[in-house]
C-alpha positions in Angstrom: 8.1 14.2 17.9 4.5 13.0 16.7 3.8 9.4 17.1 1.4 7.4 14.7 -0.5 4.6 15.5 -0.8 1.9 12.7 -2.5 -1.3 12.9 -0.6 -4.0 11.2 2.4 -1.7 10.0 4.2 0.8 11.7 6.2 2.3 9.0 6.0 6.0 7.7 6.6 5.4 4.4 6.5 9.2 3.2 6.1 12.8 4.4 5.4 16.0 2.0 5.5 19.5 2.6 2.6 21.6 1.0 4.2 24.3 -1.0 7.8 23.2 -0.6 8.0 26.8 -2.4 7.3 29.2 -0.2 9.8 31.4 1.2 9.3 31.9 5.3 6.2 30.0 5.9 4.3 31.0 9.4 2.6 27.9 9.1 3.7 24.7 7.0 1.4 21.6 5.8 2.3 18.5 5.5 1.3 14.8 5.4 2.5 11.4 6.2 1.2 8.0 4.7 1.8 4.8 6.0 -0.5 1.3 6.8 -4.0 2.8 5.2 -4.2 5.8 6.9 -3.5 9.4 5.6 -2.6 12.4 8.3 -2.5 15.5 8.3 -0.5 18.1 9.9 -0.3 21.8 10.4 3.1 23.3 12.1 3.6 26.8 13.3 7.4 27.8 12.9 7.0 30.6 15.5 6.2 28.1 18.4 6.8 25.0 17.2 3.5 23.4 17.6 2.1 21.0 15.6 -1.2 20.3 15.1 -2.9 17.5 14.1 -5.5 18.6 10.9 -7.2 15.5 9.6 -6.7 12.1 8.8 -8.1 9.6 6.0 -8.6 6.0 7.0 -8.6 4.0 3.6 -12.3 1.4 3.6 -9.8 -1.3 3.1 -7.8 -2.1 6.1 -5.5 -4.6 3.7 -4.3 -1.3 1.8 -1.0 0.2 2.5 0.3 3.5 1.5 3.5 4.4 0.3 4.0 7.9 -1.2 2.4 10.6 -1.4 2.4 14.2 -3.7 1.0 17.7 -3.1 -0.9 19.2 -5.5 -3.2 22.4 -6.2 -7.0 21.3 -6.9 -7.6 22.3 -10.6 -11.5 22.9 -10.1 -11.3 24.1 -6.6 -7.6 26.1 -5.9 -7.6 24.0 -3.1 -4.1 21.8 -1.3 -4.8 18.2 -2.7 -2.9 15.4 -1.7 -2.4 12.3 -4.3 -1.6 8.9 -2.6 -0.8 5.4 -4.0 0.2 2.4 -2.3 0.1 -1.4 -2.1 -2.9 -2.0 -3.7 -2.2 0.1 -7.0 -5.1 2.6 -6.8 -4.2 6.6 -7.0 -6.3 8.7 -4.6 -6.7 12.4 -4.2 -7.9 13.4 -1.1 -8.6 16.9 0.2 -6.8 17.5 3.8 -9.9 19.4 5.2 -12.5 16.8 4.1 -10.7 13.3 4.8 -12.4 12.3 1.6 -11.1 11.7 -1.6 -12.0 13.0 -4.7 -10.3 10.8 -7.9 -9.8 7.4 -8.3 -6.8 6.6 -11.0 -6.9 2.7 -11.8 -4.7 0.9 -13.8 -1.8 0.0 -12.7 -1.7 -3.9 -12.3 0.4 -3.8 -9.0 1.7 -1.6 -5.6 2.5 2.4 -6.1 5.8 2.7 -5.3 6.2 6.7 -6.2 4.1 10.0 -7.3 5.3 13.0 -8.6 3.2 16.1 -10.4 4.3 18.2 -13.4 5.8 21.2 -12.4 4.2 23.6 -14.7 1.0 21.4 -15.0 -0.2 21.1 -11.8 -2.8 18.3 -13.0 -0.8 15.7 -14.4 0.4 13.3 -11.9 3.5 10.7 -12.9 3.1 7.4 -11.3 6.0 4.5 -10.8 4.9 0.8 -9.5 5.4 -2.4 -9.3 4.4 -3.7 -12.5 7.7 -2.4 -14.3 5.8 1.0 -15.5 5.2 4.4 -15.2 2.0 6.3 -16.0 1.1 9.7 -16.7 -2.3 10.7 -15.7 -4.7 13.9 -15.6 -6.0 13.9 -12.2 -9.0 16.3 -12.9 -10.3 13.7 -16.2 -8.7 11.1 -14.2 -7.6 9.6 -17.6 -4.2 7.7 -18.5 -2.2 10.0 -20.7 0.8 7.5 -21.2 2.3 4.1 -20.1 6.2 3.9 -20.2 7.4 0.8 -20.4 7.5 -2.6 -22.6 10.2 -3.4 -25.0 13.2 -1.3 -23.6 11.7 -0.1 -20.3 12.0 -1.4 -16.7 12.4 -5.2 -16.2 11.6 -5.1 -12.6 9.5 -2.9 -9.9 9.9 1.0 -10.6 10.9 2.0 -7.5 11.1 6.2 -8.3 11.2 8.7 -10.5 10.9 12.2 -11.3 9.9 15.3 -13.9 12.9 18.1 -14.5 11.6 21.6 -13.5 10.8 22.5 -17.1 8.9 19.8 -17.9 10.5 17.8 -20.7 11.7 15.1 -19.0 10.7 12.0 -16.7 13.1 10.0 -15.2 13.3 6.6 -13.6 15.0 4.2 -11.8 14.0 0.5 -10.1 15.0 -2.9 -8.6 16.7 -3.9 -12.5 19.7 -0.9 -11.7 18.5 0.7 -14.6 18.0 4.5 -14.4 16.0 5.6 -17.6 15.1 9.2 -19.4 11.8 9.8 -21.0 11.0 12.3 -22.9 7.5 14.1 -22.7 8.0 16.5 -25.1 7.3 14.6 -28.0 4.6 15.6 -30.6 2.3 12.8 -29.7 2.5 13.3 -25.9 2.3 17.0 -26.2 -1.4 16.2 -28.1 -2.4 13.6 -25.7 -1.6 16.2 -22.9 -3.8 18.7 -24.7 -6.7 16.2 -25.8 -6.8 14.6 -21.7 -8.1 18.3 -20.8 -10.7 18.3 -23.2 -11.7 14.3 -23.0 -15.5 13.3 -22.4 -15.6 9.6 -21.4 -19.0 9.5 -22.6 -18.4 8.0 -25.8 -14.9 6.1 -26.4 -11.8 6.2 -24.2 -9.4 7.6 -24.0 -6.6 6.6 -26.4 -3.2 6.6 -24.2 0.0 6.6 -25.8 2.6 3.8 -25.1 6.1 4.5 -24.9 8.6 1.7 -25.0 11.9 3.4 -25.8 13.5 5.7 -23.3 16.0 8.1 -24.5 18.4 7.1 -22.6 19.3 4.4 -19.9 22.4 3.1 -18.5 23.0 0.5 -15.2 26.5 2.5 -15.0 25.7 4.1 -11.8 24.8 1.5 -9.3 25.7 -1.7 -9.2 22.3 -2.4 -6.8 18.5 -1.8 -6.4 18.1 2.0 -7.2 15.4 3.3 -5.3 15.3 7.1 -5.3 16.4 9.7 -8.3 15.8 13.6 -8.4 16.5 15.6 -11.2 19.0 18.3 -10.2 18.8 21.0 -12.8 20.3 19.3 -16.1 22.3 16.7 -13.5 20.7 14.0 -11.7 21.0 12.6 -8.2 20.5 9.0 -7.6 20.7 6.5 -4.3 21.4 2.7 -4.9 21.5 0.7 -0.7 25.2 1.0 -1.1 25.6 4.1 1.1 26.5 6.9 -1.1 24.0 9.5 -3.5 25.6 10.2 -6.6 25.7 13.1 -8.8 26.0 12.4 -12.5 24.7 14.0 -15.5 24.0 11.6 -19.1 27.1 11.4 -21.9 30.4 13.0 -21.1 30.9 16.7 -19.6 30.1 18.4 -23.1 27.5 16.6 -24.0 23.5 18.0 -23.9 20.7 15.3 -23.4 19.1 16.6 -26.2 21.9 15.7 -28.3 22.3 12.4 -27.2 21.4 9.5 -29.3 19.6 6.7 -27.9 22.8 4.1 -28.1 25.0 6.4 -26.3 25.9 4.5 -23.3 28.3 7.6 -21.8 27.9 8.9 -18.3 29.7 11.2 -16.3 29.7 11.1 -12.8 30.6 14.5 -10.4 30.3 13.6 -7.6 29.7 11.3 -4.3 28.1 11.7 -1.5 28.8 8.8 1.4 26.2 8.2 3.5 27.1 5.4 6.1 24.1 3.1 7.2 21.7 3.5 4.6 22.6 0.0 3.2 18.9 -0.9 2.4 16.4 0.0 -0.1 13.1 2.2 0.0 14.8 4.7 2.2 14.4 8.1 0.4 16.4 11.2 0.5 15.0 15.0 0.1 16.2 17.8 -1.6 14.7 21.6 -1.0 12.9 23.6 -4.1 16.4 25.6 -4.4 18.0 22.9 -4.7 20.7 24.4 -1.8 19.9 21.4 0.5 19.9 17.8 0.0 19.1 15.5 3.3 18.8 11.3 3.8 18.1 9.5 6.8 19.9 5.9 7.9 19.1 2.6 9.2 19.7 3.9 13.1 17.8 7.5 13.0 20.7 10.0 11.8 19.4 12.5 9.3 22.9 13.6 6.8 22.3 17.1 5.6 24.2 18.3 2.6 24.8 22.0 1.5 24.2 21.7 -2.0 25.5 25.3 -3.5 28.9 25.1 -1.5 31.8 24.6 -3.7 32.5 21.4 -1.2 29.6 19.7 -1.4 31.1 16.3 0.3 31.7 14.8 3.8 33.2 18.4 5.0 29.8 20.1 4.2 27.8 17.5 5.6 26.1 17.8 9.0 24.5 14.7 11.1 20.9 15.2 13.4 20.6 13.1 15.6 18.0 13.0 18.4 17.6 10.6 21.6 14.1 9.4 20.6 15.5 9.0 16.9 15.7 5.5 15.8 15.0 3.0 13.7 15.0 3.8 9.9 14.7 6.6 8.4 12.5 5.8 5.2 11.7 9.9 4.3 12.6 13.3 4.3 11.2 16.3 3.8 12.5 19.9 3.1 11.4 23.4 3.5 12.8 26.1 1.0 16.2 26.5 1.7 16.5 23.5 4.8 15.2 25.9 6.8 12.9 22.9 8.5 13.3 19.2 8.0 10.7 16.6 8.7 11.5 13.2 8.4 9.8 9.9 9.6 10.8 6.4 10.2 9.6 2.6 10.4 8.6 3.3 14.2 5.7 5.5 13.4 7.5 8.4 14.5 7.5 11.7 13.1 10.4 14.1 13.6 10.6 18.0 13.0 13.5 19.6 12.8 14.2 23.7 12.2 17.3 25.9 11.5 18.2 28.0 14.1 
């Protein structure tokens, strides 16, 4: 267990392995944000040590982080760490410097998610407070797009995610909506081109705004909805009503890029109860694979789902459970395959767990 010492808040919002890719790992980075401190952490599998790498104290003691997302620093191949939190300001930080390098601005409230392109390593999605998201190029630190507006989120966007191709965002927030973007439209496509190019020396930058999703439905949760991963061309969501839910947009024959945008159908697969996990902001993992899927509770039990077995319910699930684990879990993080959890709470406690 590794305990953190915060000022004002305790809480571990988030933890993120470093190449979540990377198949047997003798060592395995990650990082933890929470109050206005970043740390970072080394852990050897062999032995089990950790070791404590760096940490980056925010100048402002009022901020608060809340997520953060690895990265791969575009100029210098370098790990790079993106964090955003209370204050709406996106930081990249480098974990063997303590400094950061970008600042993205323009979000008019708190950072409530992060999540980088999978094939572009440099764009960076953003979800907050102020009922958008953002797409950003973290090495011209300019805003590619702003999704919201006319049919976008009414409330705080609480998380949201890009598909593994790269074609689609999705999102989900306090209004039970769970939306679909799509950033694979001509204009975006250019703006993604142009933002590598772009010299702020002149004019700026001219972001796109998106106000219609492709699709959106409140069909699946009848609550807040505060996590949602894209699971290949299905999606896995969490609402605080104990239970993750995989469902895919229109009915079972149905493609998303077939849909219109007044097609209200959804087809759900499958359930996945998780007892106490009734409140909001706690976030549940899922492994590169996709094999593994893991979410902590409100009293420090970890649920770990095998995600390839043909039973992917309660009989498939395990429960960890640790003497020193309590209090709520808000994160998890997975290793490829499961093969080690780390997962942190509202205690300041960090907890690593490996498959034997």
């Amino acid at each position: 267990m590794i305990k953190e010492e915060h000022e004002d808040d305790p809480n571990v919002y988030d933890v993120k392995i470093y190449r979540p890719n990377e198949e047997c790992p003798n060592n395995i980075l990650f990082a933890s944000v929470g109050s206005n401190q970043c740390s970072f952490y080394e852990y050897t599998v062999a032995t089990g040590e950790v070791e404590s790498i760096d940490i980056y104290l925010d100048a402002d003691p009022q901020e608060n982080f809340f997520v953060c997302a690895w990265t791969i620093d575009p100029d210098r191949l370098e790990p790079l760490l993106a964090i955003g939190g209370l204050k709406g300001i996106i930081r990249t930080i480098s974990p063997f410097k303590s400094q950061f390098k970008n600042a993205l601005i323009g979000h008019g409230a708190s950072i409530n998610d992060l999540k980088f392109h999978p094939k572009k390593n440099f764009i960076l999605l953003s979800a907050s407070k102020d009922h958008t998201l953002r797409l950003w190029n973290i090495a011209s630190t300019v805003c590619i797009g702003i999704f919201g507006g006319a049919e976008g989120h009414t409330d705080q966007v609480l998380s949201a995610d890009i598909d593994l191709k790269g074609r689609y965002i999705i999102s989900c927030g306090i209004d039970h909506f769970i939306k679909i973007w799509n950033i694979q439209t001509p204009k975006l496509k250019n703006a993604i081109d142009n933002s590598e190019e772009y010299d702020n020396t002149y004019k700026s930058f001219p972001t796109v705004s998106v106000n219609f999703p492709d699709f959106s439905t409140r069909d699946i949760h009848t609550n807040y909805v505060d996590c949602v991963r894209w699971f290949g061309n299905l999606i896995l969501s969490k609402s605080c009503e104990n239970c993750i839910i995989e469902w895919k947009p229109g009915l079972i024959n149905e493609n998303l890029e077939s849909l219109s945008r007044t097609n209200k159908n959804v087809f759900i697969l499958n359930h996945f109860e998780a007892k106490e996990c009734d409140i909001w902001f706690v976030r549940f993992g899922v492994d590169f694979s996709h094999r593994v899927m893991a979410v902590g509770t409100t009293n420090g039990k970890v649920y770990v789902w095998k995600l390839d077995s043909q039973n992917s319910n309660d009989s498939n699930r395990i429960t960890l459970t640790n003497q020193k684990s309590k209090g709520i879990i808000r994160s998890v993080a997975l290793s490829l395959n499961g093969n080690v959890l780390i997962s942190s709470n509202n205690l300041g406690n960090i907890f690593l767990w490996k498959k034997e």
